[in-house]
VONU-693300 format. One line per 8 residues: number of its first residue (from 1); their letters; for each residue x negated, y negated, z of C-alpha. Coordinates in steps of 0.2 Angstrom, whole numbers, plus 5000, padded with zeros to 4 digits. Each point is the difference from the previous one (the first is absolute). Example, Ala and Ser with C-alpha at 12.3 -4.5 7.8 and 13.67 -1.06 7.14 Angstrom:
# VONU-693300
1	AS	4938,5022,5039 | 4994,4983,4997
This chain:
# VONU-693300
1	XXXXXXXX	5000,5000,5000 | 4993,4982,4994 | 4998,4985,5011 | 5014,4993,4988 | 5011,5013,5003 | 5000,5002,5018 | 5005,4981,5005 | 5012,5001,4985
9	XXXXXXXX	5018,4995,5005 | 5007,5015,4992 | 4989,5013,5012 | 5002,4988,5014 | 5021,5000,4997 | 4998,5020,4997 | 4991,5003,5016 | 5012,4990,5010
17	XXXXXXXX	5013,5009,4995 | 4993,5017,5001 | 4997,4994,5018 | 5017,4996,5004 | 5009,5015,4990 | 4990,5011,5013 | 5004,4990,5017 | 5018,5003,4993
25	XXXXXXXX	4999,5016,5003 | 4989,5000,5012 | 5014,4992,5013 | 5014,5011,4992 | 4987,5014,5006 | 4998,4993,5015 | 5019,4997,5006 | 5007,5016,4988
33	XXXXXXXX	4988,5016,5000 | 5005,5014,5013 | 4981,5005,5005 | 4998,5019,4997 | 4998,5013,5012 | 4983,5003,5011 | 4993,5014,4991 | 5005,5015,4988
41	XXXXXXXX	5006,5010,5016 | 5018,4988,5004 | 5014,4998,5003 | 4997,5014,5013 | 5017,4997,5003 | 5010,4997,4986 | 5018,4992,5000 | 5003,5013,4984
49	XXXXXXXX	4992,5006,4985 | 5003,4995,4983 | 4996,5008,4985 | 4996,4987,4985 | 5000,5009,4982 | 4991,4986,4989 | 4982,4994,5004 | 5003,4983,4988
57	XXXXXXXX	4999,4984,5007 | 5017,5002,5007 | 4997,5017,5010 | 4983,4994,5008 | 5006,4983,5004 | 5017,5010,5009 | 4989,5012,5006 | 4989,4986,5008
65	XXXXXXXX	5015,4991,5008 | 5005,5017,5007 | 4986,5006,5009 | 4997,4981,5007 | 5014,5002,5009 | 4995,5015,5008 | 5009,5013,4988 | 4991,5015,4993
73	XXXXXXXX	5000,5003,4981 | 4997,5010,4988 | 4997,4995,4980 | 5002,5012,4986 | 4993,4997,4986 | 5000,5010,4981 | 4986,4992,4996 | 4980,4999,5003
81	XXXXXXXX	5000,4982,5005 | 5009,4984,5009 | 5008,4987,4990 | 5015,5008,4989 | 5004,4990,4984 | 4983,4989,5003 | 4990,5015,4998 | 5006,5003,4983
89	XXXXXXXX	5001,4985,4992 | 4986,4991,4987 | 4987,4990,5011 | 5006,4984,4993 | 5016,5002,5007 | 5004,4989,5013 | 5014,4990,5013 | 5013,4988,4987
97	XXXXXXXX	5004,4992,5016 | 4990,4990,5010 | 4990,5011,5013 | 5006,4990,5015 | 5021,5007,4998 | 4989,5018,4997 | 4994,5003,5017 | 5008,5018,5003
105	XXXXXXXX	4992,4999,5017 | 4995,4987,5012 | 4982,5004,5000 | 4998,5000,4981 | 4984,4985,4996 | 5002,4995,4980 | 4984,4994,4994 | 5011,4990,4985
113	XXXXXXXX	5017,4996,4995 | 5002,5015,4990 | 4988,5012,5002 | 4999,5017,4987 | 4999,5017,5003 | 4984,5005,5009 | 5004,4984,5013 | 5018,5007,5004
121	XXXXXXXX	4995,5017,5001 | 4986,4995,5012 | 5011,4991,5012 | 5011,5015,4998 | 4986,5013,5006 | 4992,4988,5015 | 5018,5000,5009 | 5003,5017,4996
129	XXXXXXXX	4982,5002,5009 | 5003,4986,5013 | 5018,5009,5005 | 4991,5016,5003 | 5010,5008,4987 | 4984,5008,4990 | 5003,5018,5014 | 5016,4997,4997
137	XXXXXXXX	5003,5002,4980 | 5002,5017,4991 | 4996,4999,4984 | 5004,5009,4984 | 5014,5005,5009 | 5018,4999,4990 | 5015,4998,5010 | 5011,5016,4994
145	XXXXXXXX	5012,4998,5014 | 5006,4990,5013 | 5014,5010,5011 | 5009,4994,5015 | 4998,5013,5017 | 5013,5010,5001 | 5013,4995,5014 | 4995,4982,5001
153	XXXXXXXX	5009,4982,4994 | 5018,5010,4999 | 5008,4984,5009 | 4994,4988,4991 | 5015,4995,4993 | 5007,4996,5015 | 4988,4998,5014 | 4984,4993,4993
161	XXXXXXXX	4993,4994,5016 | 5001,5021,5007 | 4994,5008,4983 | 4985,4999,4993 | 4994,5010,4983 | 4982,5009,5002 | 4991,5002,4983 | 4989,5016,4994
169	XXXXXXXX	4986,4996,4984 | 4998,5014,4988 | 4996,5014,5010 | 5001,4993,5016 | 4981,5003,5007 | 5000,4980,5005 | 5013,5004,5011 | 5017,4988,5005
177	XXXXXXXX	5001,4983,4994 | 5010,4987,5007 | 5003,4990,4983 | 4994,5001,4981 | 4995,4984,4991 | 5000,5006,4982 | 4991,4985,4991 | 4996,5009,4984
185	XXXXXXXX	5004,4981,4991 | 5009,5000,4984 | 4985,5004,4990 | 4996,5017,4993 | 4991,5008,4988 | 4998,4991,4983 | 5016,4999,4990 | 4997,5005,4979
193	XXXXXXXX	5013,4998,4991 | 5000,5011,4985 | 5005,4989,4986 | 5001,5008,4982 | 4984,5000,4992 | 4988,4998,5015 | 4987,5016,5000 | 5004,5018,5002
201	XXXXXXXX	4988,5001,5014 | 5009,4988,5011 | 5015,5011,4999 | 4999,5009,5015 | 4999,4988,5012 | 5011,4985,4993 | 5016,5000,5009 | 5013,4993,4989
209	XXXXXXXX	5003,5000,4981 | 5010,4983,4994 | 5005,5008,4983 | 5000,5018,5000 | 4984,5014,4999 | 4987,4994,4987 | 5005,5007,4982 | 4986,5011,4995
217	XXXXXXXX	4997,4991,4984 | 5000,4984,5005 | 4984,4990,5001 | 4992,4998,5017 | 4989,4985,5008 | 4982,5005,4996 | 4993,4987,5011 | 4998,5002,5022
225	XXXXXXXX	5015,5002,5009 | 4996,4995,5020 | 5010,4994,5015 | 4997,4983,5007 | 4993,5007,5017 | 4986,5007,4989 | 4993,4986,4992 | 4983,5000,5011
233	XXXXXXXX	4993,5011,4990 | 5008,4997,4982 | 4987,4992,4984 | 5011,4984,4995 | 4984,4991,4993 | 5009,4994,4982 | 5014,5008,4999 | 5019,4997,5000
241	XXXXXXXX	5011,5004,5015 | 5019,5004,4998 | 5007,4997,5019 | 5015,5011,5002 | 5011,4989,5013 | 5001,4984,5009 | 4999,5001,5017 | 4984,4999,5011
249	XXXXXXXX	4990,5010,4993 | 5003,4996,4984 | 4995,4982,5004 | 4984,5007,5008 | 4997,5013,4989 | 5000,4984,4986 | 4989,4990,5012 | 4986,5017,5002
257	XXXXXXXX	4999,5002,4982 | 4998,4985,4995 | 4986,4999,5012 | 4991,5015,4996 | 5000,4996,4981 | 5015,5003,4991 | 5003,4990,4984 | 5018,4996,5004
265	XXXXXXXX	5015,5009,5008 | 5017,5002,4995 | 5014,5000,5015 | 5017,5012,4995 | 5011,4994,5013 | 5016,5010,5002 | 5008,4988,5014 | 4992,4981,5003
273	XXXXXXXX	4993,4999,5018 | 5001,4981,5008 | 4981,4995,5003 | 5000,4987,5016 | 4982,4991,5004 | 4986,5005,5014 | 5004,4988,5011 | 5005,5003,5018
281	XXXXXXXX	5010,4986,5003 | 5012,5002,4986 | 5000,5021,5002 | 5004,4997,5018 | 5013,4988,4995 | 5008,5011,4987 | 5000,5018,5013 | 5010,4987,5014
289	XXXXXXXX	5016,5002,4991 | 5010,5006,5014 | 5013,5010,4987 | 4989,5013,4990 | 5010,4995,4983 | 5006,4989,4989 | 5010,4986,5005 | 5008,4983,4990
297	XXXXXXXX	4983,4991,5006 | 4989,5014,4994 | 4995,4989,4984 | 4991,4988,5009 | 4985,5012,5004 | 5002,5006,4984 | 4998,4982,4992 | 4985,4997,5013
305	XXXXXXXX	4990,5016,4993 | 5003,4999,4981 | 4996,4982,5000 | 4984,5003,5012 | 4995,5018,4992 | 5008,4999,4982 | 4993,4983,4994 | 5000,5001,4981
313	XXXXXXXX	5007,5018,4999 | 5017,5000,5005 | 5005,5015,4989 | 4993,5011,5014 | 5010,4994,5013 | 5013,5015,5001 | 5016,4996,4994 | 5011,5014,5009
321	XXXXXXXX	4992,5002,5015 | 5000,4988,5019 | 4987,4996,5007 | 5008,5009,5015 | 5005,5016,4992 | 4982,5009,4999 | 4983,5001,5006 | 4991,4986,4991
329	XXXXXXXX	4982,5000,4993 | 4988,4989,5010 | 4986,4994,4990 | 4993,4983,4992 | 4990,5007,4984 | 5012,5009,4989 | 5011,4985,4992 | 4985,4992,4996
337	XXXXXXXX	4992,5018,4993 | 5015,5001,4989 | 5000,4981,4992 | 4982,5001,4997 | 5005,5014,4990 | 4989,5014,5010 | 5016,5010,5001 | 5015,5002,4989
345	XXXXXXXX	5016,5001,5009 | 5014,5010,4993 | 5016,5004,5008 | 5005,5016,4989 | 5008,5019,5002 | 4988,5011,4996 | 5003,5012,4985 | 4986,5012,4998
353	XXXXXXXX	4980,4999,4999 | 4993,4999,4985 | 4979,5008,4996 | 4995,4980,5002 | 5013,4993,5012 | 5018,4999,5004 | 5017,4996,4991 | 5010,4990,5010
361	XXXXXXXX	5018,4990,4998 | 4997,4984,5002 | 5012,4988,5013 | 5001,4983,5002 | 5002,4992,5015 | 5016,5001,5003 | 5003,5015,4994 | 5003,5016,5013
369	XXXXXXXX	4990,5016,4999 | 5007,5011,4984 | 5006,4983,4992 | 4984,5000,4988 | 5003,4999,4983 | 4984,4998,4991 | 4986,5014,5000 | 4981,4995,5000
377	XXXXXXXX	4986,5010,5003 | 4986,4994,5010 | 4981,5010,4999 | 4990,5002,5015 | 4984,5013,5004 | 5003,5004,5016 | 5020,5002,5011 | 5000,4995,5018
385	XXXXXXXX	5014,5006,5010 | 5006,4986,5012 | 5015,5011,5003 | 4998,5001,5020 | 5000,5013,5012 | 5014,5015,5004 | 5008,4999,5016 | 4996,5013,5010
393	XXXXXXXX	5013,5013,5007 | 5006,5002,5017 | 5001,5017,4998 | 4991,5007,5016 | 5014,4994,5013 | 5012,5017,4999 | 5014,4992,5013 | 5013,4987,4989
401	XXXXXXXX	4993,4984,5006 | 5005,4988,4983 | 5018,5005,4996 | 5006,4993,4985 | 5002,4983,4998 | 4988,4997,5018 | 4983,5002,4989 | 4988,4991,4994
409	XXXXXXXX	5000,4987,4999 | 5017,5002,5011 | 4992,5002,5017 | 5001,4990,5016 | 4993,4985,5001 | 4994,5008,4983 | 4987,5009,5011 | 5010,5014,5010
417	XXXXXXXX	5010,5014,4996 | 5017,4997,5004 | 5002,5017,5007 | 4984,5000,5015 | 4993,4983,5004 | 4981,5013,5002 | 5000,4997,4981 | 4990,4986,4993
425	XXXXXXXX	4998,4997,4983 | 4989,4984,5001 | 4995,4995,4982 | 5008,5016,4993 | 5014,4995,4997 | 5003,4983,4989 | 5004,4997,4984 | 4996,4980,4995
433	XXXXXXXX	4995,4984,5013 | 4992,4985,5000 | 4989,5001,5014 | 4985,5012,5005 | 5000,5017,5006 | 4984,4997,5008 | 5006,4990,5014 | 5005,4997,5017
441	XXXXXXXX	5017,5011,4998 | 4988,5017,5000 | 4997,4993,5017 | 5018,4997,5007 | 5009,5015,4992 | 4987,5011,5010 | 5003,4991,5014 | 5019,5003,4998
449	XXXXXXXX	4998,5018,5001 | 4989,4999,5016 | 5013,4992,5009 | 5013,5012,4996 | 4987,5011,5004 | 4997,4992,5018 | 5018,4993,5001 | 5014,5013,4998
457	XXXXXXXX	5013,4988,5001 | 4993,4987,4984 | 5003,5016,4990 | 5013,4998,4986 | 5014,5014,4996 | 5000,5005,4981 | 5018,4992,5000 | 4991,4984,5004
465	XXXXXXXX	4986,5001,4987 | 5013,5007,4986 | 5011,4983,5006 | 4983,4989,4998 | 5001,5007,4981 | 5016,4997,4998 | 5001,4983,5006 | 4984,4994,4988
473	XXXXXXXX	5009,5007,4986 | 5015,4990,5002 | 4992,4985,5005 | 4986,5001,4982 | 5017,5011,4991 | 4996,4994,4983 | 4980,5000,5001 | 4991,5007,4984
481	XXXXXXXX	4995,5017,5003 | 5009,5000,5016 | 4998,4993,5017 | 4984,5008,5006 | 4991,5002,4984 | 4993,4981,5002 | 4996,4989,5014 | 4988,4986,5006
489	XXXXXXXX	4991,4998,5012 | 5009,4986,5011 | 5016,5013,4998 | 4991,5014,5007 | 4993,4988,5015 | 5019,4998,5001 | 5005,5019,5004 | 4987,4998,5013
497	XXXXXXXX	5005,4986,5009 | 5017,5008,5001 | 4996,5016,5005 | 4997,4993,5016 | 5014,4989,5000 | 5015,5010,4999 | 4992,5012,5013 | 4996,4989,5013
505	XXXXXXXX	4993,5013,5009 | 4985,5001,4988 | 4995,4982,5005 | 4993,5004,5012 | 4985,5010,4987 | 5000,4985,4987 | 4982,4995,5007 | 4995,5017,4998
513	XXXXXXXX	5007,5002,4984 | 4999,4983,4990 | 4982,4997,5006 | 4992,5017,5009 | 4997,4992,5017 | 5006,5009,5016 | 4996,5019,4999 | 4983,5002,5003
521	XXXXXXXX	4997,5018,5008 | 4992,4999,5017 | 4987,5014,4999 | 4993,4990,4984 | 5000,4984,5014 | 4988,5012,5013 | 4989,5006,4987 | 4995,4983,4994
529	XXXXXXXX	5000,4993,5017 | 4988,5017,5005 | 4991,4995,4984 | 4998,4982,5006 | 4992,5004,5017 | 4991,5012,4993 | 4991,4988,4989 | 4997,4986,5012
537	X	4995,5012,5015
């Protein structure tokens, strides 16, 4: 670093900020973070045990709070390593949202605003460490079955406070557990789509055909086929791109290839995403609308971000979908990218693969998906799959705890099952929001289920989590896509609020529960008061 450079105003202005960014957290750390336990060997005398299937960022941060507050846990996970989705995505990938309203636990320290893969997976691993959850995590360890002991929660219907479920994992050699927080997220294995034409090789593992089976004497796409979580390791250098959908990953899977090379990229967008900026005040601004979907007013916002992200390509703004009606894209680059004419964007139906590309129907603006009229054909050398992730199945719990019409994303306080209030479903279970699901919720819905774990009488009866349902439906009746399948975040901080308020015997855990403070187990208070003495005798 020169002299020139180091008083600059620009590296004095940058420092500054880094410096406050950090003392940021650094108090929220200080007033927030439930300190973990002594050693590897506590609780010694656990409140419950808790079996957590998921060790993403969701399951080690509920795992974290758990054992904090003096509860034994146990994680299971199918794979080899901490850090769920994050560990299976492109390096490059990184937070759309600004790392401060992505704090999935209390003790997390961001180096930056939005830090990428390596920096979120570390973070993940030093709690996961910190929390002494490392003895605590069996890997490569699928979760076949999840069974509820034979003879318990029979009265739950009717007397919630006197009957409690007990939960056996797989085979059962981990013992009872108390509760199961399943946070498996809403992320699976990479979603291929098997669209006519694409190669014969992918055929056995794409998952849906548009169109029908390939024809056998069709021609077939003679250039790479690869999903977007795979582009690490993918030679762009020159070549062409054809991004297949719009969402995310599309928009960083244009942003990656263009970075690593690629001549120019083609964007086939089935369904038009709304694309809001990456700035914290307005994203915060936008997920406090208290009502989770469109109302008469909602075209303000929508005004506000097409002037402030659309500026000279209005034609992207998407013409029959609310701002308030799906997850948005959060990013600052990709209008620009597409008037500078790095990437082509084309809303279309997609008819078949050709050797050099794809033939699509071309639709305008206004027009709905199937509208197209006019077909085109667009070449491209290599295919990326932004077509997400599969949901993963549920299929390990053998008792009926999702009865139709109370699943996903149906649940209570879209979190619980509505037929045992030991279920928890945090991040498992949602559909669209505008919010983060790295956030303080992970904290509070755990916190929930250690209270009606400690206090028999805060628990709900499945009428009352059914009624909870109900009563969102009819208050967001209408809702695209229905009542729980979007929300923001000021809505969800809503149902939170109120939980405690129309149980006002629950009051008296809102401290507890809204901000972690009051349950701190005593034989973790003698250890590091031994410890202490120890160290100044």
């Amino acid at each position: 670093m020169t002299n020139g450079s180091l008083f600059s105003p620009y590296h004095w202005a940058e420092g500054t900020f880094a410096f406050f960014y950090v003392l940021v957290q650094r108090v929220i750390i200080w007033f927030f973070k439930p300190p973990p336990p002594p050693g590897p060997d506590y609780p010694n005398n656990p409140k419950g045990r808790i079996a957590v299937i998921g060790a993403g960022l969701t399951g080690v941060s509920s795992a974290a709070h758990a054992i904090a507050h003096g509860f034994d846990v146990v994680i299971y996970e199918q794979g080899d390593a901490v850090g769920g989705i994050w560990a299976h995505v492109n390096k490059t990938s990184g937070l759309q949202l600004n790392s401060l309203l992505y704090r999935f636990h209390p003790a997390v320290l961001w180096s930056c605003p939005f830090p990428q893969r390596d920096e979120i997976l570390n973070e993940i691993r030093r709690i996961w460490k910190e929390y002494q959850l490392e003895p605590r995590t069996q890997f490569n360890t699928p979760v076949n079955s999840v069974r509820r002991v034979e003879g318990t929660g029979q009265h739950l219907q009717d007397d919630p406070s006197g009957s409690q479920s007990k939960w056996i994992i797989n085979d059962g050699e981990d013992g009872e557990f108390d509760a199961v927080v399943v946070t498996v997220g809403t992320c699976g294995e990479p979603l291929r789509i098997n669209f006519p034409g694409l190669p014969s090789a992918d055929e056995g593992k794409a998952d849906s055909d548009q169109d029908g089976k390939h024809e056998g004497k069709e021609e077939v796409f003679e250039g790479d086929v690869i999903h977007s979580s795979e582009l690490d390791n993918a030679e762009l250098q020159g070549k062409r791109i054809l991004v297949i959908g719009s969402g995310a990953s599309g928009v960083e899977s244009v942003e990656t290839a263009l970075a690593k090379g690629a001549k120019g990229c083609v964007m086939i967008a089935r369904d038009d995403k709304w694309i809001i900026p990456r700035n914290m005040i307005v994203d915060t601004l936008i997920s406090a609308q208290p009502f989770g979907r469109e109302m008469p007013l909602s075209f303000i916002w929508e005004k506000i971000v097409a002037l402030w992200n659309y500026r000279g390509a209005s034609e992207l703004v998407p013409a029959h979908l609310g701002l308030f009606e799906g997850t948005p894209v959060v990013n600052d680059e990709f209008v620009k990218i597409v008037k500078s004419g790095k990437c082509q964007y084309v809303r279309g139906d997609i008819q078949r693969f050709t050797k050099r590309g794809v033939r699509v129907k071309v639709r305008g603006r206004e027009d709905k998906p199937g509208e197209g009229k006019e077909e085109k054909e667009y070449d491209g050398d290599v295919v990326v799959l932004a077509t997400g992730f599969k949901k993963p199945e549920l299929s390990f719990f053998k008792d009926e705890l999702f009865p139709e019409g109370y699943d996903r994303p149906n649940l209570y306080l879209q979190n619980f099952s509505t037929e045992d209030w030991s279920v928890l479903m945090t991040n498992s279970a949602y559909q669209n929001a505008i919010g983060t699901v790295g956030h303080f919720h992970i904290g509070i819905y755990m916190r929930i289920l250690l209270t009606f774990l400690m206090d028999p009488d805060a628990r709900p009866t499945p009428k009352d989590m059914k009624l909870w349902v109900d009563v969102i439906r009819f208050v967001k009746r209408g809702a695209r896509g229905g009542a729980l399948s979007f929300f923001t975040y000021m809505e969800l901080t809503i149902w939170l609020l109120l939980f405690h308020i129309f149980r006002l015997d629950r009051l008296r855990w809102m401290f507890f529960i809204m901000q972690g403070w009051g349950v701190y187990p005593e034989e973790y208070k003698q250890a590091r008061r031994s410890r202490s003495w120890s160290m100044h005798g």
